[in-house]
N, CA, C and O atoms as a Tinker XYZ file with bonds, in Angstrom:
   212  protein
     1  N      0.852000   -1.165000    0.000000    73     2
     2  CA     0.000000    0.000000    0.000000    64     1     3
     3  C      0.904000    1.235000    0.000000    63     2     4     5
     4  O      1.928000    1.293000    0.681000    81     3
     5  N      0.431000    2.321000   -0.880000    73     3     6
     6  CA     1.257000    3.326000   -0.935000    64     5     7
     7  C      0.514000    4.575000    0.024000    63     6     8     9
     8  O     -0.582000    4.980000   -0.365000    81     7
     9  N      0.831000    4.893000    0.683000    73     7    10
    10  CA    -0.119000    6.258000    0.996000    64     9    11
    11  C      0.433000    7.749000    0.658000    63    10    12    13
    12  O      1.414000    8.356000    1.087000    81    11
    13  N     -0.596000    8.112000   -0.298000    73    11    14
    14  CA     0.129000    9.376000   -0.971000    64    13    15
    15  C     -1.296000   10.632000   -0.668000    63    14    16    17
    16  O     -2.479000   10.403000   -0.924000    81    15
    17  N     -0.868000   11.630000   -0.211000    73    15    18
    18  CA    -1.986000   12.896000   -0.438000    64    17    19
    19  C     -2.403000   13.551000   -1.444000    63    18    20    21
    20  O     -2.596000   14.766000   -1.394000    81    19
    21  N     -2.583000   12.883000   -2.418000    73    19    22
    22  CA    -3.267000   13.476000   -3.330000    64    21    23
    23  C     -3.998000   12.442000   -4.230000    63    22    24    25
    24  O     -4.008000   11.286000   -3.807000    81    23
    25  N     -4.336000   12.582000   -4.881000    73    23    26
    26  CA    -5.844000   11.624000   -6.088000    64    25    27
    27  C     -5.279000   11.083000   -7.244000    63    26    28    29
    28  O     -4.962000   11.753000   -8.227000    81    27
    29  N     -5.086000    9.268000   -7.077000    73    27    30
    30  CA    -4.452000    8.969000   -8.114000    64    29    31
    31  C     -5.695000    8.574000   -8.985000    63    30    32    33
    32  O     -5.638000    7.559000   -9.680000    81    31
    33  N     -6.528000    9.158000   -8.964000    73    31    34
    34  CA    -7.177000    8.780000  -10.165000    64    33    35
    35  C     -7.197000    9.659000  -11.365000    63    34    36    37
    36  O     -7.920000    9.488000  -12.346000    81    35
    37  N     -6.242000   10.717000  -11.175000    73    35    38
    38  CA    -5.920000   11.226000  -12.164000    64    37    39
    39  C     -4.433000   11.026000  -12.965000    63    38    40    41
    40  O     -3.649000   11.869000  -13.401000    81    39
    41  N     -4.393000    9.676000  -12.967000    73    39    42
    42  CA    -3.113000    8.859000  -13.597000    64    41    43
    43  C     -3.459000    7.697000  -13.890000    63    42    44    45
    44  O     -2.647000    6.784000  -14.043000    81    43
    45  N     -4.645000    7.581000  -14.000000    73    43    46
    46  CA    -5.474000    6.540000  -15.382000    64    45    47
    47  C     -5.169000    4.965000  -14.307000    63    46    48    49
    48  O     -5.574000    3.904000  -14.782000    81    47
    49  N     -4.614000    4.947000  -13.209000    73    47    50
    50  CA    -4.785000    3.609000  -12.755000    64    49    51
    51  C     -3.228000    3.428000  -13.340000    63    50    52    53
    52  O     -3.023000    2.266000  -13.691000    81    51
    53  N     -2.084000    4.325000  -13.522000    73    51    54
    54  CA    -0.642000    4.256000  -13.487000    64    53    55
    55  C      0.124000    5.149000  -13.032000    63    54    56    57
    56  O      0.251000    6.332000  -13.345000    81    55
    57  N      0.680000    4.454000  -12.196000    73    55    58
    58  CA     1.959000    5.531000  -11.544000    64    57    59
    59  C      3.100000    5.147000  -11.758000    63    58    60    61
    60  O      3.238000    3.970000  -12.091000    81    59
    61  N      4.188000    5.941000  -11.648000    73    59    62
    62  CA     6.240000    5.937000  -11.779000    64    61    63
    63  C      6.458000    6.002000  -10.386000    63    62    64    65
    64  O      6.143000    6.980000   -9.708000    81    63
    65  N      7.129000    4.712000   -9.830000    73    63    66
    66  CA     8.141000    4.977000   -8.257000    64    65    67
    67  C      9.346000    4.654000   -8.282000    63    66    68    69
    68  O      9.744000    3.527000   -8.575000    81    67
    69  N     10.097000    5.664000   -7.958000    73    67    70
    70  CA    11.279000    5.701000   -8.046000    64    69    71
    71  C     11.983000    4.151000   -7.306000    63    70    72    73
    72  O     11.430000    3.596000   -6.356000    81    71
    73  N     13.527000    3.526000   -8.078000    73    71    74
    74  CA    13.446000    2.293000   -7.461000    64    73    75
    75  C     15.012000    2.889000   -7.442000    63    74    76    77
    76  O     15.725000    3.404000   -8.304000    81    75
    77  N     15.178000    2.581000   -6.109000    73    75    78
    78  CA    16.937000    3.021000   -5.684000    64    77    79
    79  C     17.540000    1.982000   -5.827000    63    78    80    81
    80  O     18.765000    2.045000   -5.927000    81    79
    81  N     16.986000    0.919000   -5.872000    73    79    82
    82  CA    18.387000   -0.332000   -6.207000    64    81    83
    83  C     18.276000   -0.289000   -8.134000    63    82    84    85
    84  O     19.322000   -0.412000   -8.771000    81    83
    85  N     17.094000   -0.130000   -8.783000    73    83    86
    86  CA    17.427000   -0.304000  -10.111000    64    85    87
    87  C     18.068000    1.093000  -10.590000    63    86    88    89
    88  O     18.833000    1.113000  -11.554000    81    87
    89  N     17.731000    2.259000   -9.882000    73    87    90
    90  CA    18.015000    3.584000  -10.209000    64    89    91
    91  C     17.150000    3.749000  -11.422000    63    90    92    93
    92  O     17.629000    4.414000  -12.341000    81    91
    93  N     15.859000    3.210000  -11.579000    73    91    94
    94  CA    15.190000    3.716000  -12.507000    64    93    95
    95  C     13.527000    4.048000  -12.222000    63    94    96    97
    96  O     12.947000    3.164000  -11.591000    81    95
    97  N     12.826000    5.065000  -12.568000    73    95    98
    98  CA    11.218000    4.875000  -12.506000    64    97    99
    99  C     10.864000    3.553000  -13.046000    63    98   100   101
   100  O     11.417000    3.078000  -14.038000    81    99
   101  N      9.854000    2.916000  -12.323000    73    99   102
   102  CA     9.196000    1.900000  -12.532000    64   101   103
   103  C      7.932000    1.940000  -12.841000    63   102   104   105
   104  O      7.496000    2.874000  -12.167000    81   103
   105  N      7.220000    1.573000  -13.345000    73   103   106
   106  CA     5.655000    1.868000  -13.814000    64   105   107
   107  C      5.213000    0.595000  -12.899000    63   106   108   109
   108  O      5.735000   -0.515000  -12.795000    81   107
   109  N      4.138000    1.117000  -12.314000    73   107   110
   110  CA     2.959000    0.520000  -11.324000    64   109   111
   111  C      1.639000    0.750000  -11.244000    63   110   112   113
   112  O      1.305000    1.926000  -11.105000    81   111
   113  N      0.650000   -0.223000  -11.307000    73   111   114
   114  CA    -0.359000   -0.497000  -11.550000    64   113   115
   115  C     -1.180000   -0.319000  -10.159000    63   114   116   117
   116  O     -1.159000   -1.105000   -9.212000    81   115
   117  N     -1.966000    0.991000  -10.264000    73   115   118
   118  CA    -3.043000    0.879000   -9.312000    64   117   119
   119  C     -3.976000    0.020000   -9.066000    63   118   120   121
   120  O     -4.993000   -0.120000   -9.744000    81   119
   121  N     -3.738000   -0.478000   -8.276000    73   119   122
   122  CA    -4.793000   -1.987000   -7.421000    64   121   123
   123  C     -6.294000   -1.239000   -7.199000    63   122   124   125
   124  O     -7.350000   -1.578000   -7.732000    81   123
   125  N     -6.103000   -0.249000   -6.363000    73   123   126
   126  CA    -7.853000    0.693000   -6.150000    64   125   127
   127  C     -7.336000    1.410000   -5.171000    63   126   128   129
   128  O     -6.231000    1.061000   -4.756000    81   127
   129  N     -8.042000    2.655000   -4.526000    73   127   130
   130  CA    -8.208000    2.932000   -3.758000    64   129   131
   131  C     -8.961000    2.583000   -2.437000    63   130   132   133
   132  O     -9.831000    1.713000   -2.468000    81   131
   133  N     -8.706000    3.123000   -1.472000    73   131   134
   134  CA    -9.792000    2.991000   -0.249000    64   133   135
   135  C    -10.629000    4.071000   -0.156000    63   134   136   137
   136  O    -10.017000    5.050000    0.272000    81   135
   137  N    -12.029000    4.329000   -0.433000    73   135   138
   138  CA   -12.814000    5.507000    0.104000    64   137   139
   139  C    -13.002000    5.636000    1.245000    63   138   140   141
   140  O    -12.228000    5.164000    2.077000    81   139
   141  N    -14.279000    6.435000    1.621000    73   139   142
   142  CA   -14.399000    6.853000    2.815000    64   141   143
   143  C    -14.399000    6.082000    3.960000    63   142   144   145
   144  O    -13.850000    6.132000    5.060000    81   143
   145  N    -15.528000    5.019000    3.122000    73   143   146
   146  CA   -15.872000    3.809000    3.866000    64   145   147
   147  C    -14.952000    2.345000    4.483000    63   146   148   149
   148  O    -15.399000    1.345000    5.044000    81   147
   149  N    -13.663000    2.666000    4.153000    73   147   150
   150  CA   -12.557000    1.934000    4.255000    64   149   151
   151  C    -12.706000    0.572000    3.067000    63   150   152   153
   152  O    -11.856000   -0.318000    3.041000    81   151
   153  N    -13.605000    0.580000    2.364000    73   151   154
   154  CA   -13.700000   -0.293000    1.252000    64   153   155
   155  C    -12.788000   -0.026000    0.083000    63   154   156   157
   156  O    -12.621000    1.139000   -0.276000    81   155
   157  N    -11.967000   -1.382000   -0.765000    73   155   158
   158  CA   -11.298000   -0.719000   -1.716000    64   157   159
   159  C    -12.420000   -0.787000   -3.146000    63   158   160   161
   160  O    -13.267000   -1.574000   -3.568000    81   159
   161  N    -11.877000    0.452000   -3.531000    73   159   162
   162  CA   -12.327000    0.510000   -4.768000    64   161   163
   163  C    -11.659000    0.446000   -6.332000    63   162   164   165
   164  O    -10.842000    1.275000   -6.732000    81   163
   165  N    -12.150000   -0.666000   -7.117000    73   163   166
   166  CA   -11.215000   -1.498000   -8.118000    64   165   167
   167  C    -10.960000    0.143000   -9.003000    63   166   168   169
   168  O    -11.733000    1.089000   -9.157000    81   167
   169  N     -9.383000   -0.096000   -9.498000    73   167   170
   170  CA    -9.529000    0.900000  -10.924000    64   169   171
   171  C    -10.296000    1.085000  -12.006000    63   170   172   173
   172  O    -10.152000    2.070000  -12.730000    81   171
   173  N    -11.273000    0.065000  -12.243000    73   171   174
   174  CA   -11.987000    0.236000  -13.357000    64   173   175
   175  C    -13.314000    1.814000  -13.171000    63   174   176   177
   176  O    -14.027000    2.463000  -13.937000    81   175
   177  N    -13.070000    1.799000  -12.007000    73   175   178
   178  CA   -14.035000    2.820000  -11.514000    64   177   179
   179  C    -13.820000    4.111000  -11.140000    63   178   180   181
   180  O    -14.510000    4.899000  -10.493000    81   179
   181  N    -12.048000    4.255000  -11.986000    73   179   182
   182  CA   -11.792000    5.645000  -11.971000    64   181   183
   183  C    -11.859000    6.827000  -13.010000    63   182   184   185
   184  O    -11.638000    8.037000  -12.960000    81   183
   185  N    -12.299000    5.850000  -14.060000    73   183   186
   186  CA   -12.809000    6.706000  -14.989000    64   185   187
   187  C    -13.713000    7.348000  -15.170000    63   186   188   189
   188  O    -13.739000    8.075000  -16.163000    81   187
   189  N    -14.816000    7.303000  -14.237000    73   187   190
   190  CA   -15.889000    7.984000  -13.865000    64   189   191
   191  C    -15.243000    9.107000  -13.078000    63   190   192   193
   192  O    -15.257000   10.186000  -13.670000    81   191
   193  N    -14.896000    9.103000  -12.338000    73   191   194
   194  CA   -14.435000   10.476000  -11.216000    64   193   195
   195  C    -14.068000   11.641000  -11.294000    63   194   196   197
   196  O    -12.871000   11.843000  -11.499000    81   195
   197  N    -14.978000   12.764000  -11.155000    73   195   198
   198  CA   -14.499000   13.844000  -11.552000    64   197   199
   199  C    -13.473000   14.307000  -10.580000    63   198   200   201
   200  O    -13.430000   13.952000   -9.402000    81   199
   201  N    -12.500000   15.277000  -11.271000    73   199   202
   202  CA   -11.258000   15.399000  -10.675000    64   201   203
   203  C    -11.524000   16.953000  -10.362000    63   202   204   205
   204  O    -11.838000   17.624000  -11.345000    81   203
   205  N    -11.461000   17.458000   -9.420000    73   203   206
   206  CA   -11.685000   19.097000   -8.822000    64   205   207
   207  C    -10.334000   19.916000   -8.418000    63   206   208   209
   208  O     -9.894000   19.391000   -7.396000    81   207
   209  N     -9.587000   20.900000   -8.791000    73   207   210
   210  CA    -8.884000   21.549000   -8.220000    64   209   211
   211  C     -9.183000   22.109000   -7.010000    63   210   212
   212  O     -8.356000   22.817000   -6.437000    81   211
Protein backbone atom coordinates (compact mmCIF):
# COMPACT_ATOMS: atom_id res chain seq x y z
CA UNK A 1 0.00 0.00 0.00
CA UNK A 2 1.26 3.33 -0.93
CA UNK A 3 -0.12 6.26 1.00
CA UNK A 4 0.13 9.38 -0.97
CA UNK A 5 -1.99 12.90 -0.44
CA UNK A 6 -3.27 13.48 -3.33
CA UNK A 7 -5.84 11.62 -6.09
CA UNK A 8 -4.45 8.97 -8.11
CA UNK A 9 -7.18 8.78 -10.17
CA UNK A 10 -5.92 11.23 -12.16
CA UNK A 11 -3.11 8.86 -13.60
CA UNK A 12 -5.47 6.54 -15.38
CA UNK A 13 -4.79 3.61 -12.75
CA UNK A 14 -0.64 4.26 -13.49
CA UNK A 15 1.96 5.53 -11.54
CA UNK A 16 6.24 5.94 -11.78
CA UNK A 17 8.14 4.98 -8.26
CA UNK A 18 11.28 5.70 -8.05
CA UNK A 19 13.45 2.29 -7.46
CA UNK A 20 16.94 3.02 -5.68
CA UNK A 21 18.39 -0.33 -6.21
CA UNK A 22 17.43 -0.30 -10.11
CA UNK A 23 18.02 3.58 -10.21
CA UNK A 24 15.19 3.72 -12.51
CA UNK A 25 11.22 4.87 -12.51
CA UNK A 26 9.20 1.90 -12.53
CA UNK A 27 5.65 1.87 -13.81
CA UNK A 28 2.96 0.52 -11.32
CA UNK A 29 -0.36 -0.50 -11.55
CA UNK A 30 -3.04 0.88 -9.31
CA UNK A 31 -4.79 -1.99 -7.42
CA UNK A 32 -7.85 0.69 -6.15
CA UNK A 33 -8.21 2.93 -3.76
CA UNK A 34 -9.79 2.99 -0.25
CA UNK A 35 -12.81 5.51 0.10
CA UNK A 36 -14.40 6.85 2.81
CA UNK A 37 -15.87 3.81 3.87
CA UNK A 38 -12.56 1.93 4.25
CA UNK A 39 -13.70 -0.29 1.25
CA UNK A 40 -11.30 -0.72 -1.72
CA UNK A 41 -12.33 0.51 -4.77
CA UNK A 42 -11.21 -1.50 -8.12
CA UNK A 43 -9.53 0.90 -10.92
CA UNK A 44 -11.99 0.24 -13.36
CA UNK A 45 -14.04 2.82 -11.51
CA UNK A 46 -11.79 5.64 -11.97
CA UNK A 47 -12.81 6.71 -14.99
CA UNK A 48 -15.89 7.98 -13.86
CA UNK A 49 -14.43 10.48 -11.22
CA UNK A 50 -14.50 13.84 -11.55
CA UNK A 51 -11.26 15.40 -10.67
CA UNK A 52 -11.68 19.10 -8.82
CA UNK A 53 -8.88 21.55 -8.22
Amino acid sequence: MLDVGFNLTAFKGRIYIYCRKCRANREHAVLGYYDDDGRLTPPSDFAGVDIAD
